[in-house]
DRENDO-1510 file (C-alpha; in Angstrom, 1 decimal, always signed):
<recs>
REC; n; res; u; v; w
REC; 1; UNK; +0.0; +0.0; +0.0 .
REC; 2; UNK; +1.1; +3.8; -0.3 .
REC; 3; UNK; +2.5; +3.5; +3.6 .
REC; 4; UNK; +4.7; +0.9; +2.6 .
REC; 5; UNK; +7.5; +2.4; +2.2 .
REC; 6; UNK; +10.6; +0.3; +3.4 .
REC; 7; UNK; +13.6; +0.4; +3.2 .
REC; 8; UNK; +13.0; +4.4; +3.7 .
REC; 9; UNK; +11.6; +5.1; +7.2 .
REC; 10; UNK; +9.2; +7.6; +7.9 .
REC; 11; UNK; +9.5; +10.4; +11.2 .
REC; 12; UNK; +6.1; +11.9; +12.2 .
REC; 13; UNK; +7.4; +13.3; +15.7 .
REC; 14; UNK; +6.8; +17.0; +15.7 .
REC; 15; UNK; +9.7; +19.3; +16.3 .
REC; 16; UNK; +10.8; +23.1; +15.9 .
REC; 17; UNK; +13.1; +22.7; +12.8 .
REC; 18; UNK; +14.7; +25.5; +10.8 .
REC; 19; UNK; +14.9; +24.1; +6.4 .
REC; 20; UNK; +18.2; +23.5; +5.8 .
REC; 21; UNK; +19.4; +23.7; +1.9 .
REC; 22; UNK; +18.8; +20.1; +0.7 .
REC; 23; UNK; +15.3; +19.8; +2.8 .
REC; 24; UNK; +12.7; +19.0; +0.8 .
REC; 25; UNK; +10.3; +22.0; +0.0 .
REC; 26; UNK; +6.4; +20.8; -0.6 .
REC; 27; UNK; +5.1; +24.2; -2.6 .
REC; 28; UNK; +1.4; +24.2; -2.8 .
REC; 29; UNK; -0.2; +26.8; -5.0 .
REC; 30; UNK; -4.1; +26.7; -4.8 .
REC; 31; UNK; -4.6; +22.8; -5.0 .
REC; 32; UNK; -1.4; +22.3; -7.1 .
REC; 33; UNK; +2.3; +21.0; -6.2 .
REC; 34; UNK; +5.4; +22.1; -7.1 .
REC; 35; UNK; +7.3; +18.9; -9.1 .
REC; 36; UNK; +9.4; +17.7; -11.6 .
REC; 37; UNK; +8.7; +15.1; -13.8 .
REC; 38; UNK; +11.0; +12.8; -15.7 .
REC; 39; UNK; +10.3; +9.4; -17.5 .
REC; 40; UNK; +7.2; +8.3; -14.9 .
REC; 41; UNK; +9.2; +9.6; -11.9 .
REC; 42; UNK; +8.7; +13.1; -10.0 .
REC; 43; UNK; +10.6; +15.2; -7.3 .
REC; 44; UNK; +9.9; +17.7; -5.2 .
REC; 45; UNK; +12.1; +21.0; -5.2 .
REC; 46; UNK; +15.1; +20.8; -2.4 .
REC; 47; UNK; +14.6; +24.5; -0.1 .
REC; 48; UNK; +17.6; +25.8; -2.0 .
REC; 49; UNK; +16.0; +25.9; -5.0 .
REC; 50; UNK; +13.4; +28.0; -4.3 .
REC; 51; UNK; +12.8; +31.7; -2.9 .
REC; 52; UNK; +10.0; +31.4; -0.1 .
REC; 53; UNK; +10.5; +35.1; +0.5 .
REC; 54; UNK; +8.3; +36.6; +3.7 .
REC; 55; UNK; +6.8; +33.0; +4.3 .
REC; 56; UNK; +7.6; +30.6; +6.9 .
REC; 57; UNK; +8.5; +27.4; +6.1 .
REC; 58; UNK; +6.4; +24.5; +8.3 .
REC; 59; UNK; +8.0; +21.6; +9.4 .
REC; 60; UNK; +5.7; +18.2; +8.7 .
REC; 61; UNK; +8.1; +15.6; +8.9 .
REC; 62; UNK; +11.1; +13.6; +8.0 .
REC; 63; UNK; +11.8; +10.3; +5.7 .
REC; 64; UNK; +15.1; +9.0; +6.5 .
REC; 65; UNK; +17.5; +11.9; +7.1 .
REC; 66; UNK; +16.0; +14.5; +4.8 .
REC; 67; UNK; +13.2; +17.0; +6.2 .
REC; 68; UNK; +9.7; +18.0; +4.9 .
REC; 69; UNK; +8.5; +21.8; +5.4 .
REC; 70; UNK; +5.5; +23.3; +3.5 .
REC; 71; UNK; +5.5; +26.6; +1.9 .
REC; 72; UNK; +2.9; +28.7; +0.4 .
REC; 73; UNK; +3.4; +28.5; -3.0 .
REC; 74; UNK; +1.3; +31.8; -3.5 .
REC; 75; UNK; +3.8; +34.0; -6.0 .
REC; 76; UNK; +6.3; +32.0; -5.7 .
REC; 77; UNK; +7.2; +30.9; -9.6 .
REC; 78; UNK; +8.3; +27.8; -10.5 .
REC; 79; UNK; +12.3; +27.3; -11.0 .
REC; 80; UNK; +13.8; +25.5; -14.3 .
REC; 81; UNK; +12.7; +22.1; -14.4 .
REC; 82; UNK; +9.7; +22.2; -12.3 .
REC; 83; UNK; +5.6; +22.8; -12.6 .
REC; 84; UNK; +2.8; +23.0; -10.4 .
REC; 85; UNK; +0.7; +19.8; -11.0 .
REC; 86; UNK; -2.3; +18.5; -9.7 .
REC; 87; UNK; -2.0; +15.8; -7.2 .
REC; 88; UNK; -3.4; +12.8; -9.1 .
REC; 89; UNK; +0.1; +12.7; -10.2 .
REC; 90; UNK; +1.1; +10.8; -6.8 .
REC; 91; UNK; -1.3; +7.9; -8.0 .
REC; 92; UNK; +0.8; +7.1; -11.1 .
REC; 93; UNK; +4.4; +8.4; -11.1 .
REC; 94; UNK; +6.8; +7.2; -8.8 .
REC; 95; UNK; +9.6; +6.9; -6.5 .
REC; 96; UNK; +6.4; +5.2; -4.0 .
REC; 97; UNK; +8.0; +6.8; -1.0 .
REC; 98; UNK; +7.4; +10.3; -2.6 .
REC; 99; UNK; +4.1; +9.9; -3.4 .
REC; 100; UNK; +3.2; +8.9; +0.1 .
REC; 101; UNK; +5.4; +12.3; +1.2 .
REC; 102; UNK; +3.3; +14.5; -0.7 .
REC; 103; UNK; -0.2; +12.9; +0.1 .
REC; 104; UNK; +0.5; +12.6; +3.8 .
REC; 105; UNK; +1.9; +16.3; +3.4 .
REC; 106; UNK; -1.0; +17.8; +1.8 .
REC; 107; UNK; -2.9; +16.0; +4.7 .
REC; 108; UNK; -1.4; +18.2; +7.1 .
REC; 109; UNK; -1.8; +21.4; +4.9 .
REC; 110; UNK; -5.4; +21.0; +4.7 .
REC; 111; UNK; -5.4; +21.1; +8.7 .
REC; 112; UNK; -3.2; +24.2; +8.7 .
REC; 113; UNK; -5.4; +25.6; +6.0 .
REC; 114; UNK; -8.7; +24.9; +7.4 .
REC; 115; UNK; -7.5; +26.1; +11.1 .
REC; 116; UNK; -6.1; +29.5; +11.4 .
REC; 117; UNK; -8.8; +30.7; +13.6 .
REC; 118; UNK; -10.3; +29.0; +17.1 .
REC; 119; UNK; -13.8; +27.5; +16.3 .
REC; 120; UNK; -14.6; +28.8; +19.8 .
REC; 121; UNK; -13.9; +32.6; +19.9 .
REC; 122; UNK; -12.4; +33.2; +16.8 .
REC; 123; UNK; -8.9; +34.6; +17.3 .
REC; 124; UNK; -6.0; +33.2; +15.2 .
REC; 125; UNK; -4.8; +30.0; +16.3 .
REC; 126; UNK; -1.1; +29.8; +17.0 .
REC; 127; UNK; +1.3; +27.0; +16.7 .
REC; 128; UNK; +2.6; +25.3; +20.0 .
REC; 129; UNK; +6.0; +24.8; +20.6 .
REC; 130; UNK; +6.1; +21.0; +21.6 .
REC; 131; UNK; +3.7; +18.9; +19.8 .
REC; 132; UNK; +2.1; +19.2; +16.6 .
REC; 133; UNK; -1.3; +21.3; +18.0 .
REC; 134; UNK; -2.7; +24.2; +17.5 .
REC; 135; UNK; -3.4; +26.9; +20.3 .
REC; 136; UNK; -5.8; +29.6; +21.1 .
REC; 137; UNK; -3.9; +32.1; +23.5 .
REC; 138; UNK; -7.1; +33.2; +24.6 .
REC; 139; UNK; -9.9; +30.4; +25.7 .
REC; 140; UNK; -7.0; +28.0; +25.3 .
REC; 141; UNK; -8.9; +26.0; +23.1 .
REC; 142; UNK; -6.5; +22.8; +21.4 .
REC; 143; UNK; -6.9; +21.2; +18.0 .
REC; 144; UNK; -5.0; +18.5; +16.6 .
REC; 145; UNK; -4.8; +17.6; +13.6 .
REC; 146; UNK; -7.9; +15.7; +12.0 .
REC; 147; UNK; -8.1; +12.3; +11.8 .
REC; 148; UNK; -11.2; +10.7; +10.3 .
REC; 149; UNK; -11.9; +6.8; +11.2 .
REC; 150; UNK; -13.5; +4.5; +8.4 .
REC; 151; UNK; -14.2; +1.1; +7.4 .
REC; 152; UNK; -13.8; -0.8; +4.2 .
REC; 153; UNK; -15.6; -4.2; +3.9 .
REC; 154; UNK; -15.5; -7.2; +1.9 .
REC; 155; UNK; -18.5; -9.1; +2.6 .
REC; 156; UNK; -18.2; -12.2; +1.1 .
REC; 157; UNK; -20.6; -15.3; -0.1 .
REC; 158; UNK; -19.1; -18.4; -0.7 .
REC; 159; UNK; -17.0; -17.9; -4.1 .
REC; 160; UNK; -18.3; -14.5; -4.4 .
REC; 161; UNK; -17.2; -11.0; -3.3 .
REC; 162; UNK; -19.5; -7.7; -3.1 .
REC; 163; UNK; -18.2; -5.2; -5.6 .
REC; 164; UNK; -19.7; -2.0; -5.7 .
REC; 165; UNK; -19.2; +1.5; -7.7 .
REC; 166; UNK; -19.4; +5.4; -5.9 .
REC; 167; UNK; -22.2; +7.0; -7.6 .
REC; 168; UNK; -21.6; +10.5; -8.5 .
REC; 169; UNK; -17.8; +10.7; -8.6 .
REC; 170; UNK; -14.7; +10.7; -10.7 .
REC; 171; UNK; -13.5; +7.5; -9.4 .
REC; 172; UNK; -15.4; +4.8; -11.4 .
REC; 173; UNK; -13.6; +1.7; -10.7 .
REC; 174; UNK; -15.0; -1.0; -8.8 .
REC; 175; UNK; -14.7; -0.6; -5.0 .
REC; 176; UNK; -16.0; -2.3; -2.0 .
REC; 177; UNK; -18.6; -1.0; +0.7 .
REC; 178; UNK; -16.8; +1.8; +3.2 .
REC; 179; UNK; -17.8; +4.8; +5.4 .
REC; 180; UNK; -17.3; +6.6; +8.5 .
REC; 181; UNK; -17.5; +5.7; +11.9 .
REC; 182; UNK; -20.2; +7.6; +13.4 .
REC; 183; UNK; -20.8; +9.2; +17.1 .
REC; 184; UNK; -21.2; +6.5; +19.8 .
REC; 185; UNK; -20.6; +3.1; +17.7 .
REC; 186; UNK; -17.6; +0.7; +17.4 .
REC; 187; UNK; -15.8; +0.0; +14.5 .
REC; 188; UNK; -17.0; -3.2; +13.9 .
REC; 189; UNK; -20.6; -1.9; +14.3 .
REC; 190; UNK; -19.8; +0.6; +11.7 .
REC; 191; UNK; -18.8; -2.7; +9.4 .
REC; 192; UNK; -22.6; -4.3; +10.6 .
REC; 193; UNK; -24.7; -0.4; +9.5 .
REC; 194; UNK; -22.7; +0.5; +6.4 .
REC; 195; UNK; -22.9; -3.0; +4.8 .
REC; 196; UNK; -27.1; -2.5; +5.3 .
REC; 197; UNK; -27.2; +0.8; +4.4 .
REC; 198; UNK; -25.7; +1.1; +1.3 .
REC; 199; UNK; -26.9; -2.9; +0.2 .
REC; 200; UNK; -29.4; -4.2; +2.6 .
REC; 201; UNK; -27.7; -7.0; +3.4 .
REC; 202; UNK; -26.7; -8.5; +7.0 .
REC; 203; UNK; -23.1; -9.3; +8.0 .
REC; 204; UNK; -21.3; -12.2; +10.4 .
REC; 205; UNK; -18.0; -13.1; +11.3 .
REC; 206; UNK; -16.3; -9.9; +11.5 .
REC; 207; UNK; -12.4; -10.0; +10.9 .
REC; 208; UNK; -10.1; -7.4; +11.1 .
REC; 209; UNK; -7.7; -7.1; +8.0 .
REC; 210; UNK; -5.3; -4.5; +7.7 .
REC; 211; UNK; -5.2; -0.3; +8.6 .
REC; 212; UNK; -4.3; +2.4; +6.0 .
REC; 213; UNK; -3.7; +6.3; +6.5 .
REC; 214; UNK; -6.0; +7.6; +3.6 .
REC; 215; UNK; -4.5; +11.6; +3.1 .
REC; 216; UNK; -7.2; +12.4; +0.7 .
REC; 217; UNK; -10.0; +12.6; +2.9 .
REC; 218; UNK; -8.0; +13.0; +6.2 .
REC; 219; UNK; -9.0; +9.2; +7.2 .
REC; 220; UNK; -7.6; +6.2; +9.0 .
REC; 221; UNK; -9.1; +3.3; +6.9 .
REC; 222; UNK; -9.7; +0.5; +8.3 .
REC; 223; UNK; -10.3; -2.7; +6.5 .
REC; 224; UNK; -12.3; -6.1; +7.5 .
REC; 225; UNK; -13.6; -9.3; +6.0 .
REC; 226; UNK; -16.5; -10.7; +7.0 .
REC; 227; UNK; -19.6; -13.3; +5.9 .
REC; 228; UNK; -22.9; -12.8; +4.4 .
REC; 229; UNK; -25.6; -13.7; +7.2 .
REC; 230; UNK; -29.1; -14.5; +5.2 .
REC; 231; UNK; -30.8; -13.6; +2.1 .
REC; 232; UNK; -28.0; -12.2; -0.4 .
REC; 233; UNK; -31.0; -10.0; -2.2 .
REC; 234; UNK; -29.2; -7.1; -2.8 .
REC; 235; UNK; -30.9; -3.5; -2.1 .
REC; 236; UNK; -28.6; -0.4; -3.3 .
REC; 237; UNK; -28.7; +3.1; -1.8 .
REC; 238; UNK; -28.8; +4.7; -5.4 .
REC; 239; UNK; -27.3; +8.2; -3.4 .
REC; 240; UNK; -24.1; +6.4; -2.2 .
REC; 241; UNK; -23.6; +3.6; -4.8 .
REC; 242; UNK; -23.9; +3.3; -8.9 .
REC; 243; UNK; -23.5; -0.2; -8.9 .
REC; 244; UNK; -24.0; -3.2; -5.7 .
REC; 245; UNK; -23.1; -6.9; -7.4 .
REC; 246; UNK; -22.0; -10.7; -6.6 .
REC; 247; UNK; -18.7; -11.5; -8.6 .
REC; 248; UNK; -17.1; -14.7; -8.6 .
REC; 249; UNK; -13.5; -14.9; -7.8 .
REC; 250; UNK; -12.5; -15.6; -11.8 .
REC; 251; UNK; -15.1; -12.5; -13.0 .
REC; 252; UNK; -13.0; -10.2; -10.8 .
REC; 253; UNK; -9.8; -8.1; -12.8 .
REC; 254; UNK; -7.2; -8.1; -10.8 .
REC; 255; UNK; -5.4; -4.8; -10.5 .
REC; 256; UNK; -1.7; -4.5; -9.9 .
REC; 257; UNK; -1.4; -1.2; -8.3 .
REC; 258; UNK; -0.2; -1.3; -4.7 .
REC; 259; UNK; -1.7; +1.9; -3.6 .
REC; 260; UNK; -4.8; +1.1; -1.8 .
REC; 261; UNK; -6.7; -1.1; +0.6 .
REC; 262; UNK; -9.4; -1.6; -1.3 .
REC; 263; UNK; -7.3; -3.0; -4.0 .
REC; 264; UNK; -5.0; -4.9; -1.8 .
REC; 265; UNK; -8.7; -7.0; -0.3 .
REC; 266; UNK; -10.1; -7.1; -3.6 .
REC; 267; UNK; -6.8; -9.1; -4.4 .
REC; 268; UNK; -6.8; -11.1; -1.5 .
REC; 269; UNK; -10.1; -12.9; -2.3 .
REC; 270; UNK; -9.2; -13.0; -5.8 .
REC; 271; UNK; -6.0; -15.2; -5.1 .
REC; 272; UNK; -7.8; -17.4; -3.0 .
REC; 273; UNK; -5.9; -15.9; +0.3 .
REC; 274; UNK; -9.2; -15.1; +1.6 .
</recs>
């Protein structure tokens, strides 16, 4: 998946770090990234490389030895060699570790971006000194950053697995049933009310899979397996879901990307591991 990332080692400790030339500078300007790409491969611009002028650089975190700071990318032009591009590009091009620095960056930017004032009496919020946090000086109100816990579910009948499709978005390849956690339940009661909702169906043996960090939507996926329990009549939520269907283990097209849980499950039952 996009975490895996050995033999580089990620560092998400928080600390009060200064850029240094050859740190790693992730530029965002609007909802674009500062990169260069070469022959299916990408970079991102070392701090030397670029003039960040009046704005402070923020620390995010560090992959082996080399740090990570955002900087606003507002007037700041591209240097020779590089473009702002749209961050689909992390899905496709690599080095893998790379792509998981800039989505797990632009996680953390969209928490910066979306908090500069306290929800509670609306003064600026200011960064604190010893963990990553954010502090009003006035009420003393703290927000971390945001964290959003989901399930994805592969509920599975005999040979068969339930595929589905999102309705209404861009992504139109076939996916399994997943949602948030909601107020007051447990995760695996999440697995139990998303499964109905979105296909009417009724769930048993609940086993927990695997975990993934999912940067796009600021979420902690978390992934189980777990048995149709009665009548496999399927009803769709049309609002969530274009398409709800059976497949047989030889009907389902294996995809050889290694980005995603979903993909990883889908594979899993499709090799018989499952």
């Amino acid at each position: 998946m996009i975490q895996d990332i050995a033999p580089h080692i990620f560092h998400n400790e928080y600390a009060e770090k200064e850029p240094q030339p050859d740190s790693t500078a992730i530029v965002i300007q609007d909802s674009a990234v500062l990169v260069r790409e070469d022959k299916g491969e990408f970079s991102f611009p070392k701090y030397s490389q670029i003039t960040p002028e009046d704005k402070k650089p923020i620390f995010l975190f560090t992959i082996d030895d080399i740090d990570y700071f955002w900087i606003d990318g507002m007037n700041i032009t591209a240097p020779e060699g590089f473009h702002y591009s749209s961050r689909s590009l992390f899905r496709s091009l690599k080095p893998k570790y790379l792509a998981f620095a800039g989505l797990t960056a632009l996680h953390l930017i969209s928490w910066y971006q979306t908090n500069r004032f306290c929800g509670c009496c609306g003064r600026p919020l200011e960064h604190d000194h010893k963990e990553r946090m954010l502090r009003c000086s006035y009420c003393s109100n703290m927000v971390y950053p945001r964290i959003n816990p989901a399930v994805i579910v592969a509920v599975t009948n005999g040979s068969k697995l339930l595929m589905t499709k999102y309705a209404g978005r861009e992504y139109t390849n076939y996916a399994l049933v997943a949602g948030f956690t909601e107020i007051g339940e447990s995760i695996e009661e999440t697995v139990r009310r998303e499964v109905m909702e979105e296909t009417g169906i009724r769930v048993k043996n609940i086993t927990y899979y695997k975990s993934q960090p999912w940067a796009m939507t600021s979420t902690l996926l978390m992934g189980f397996f777990c048995e149709l329990d009665g009548d496999d009549t399927l009803h769709m939520d049309e609002e969530e879901l274009s398409l709800a269907v059976w497949m047989e283990r030889d009907e389902i097209i294996a995809n050889d990307e290694d980005f995603s849980l979903t993909n990883e499950m889908i594979c899993e039952f499709k090799n018989k591991l499952k």
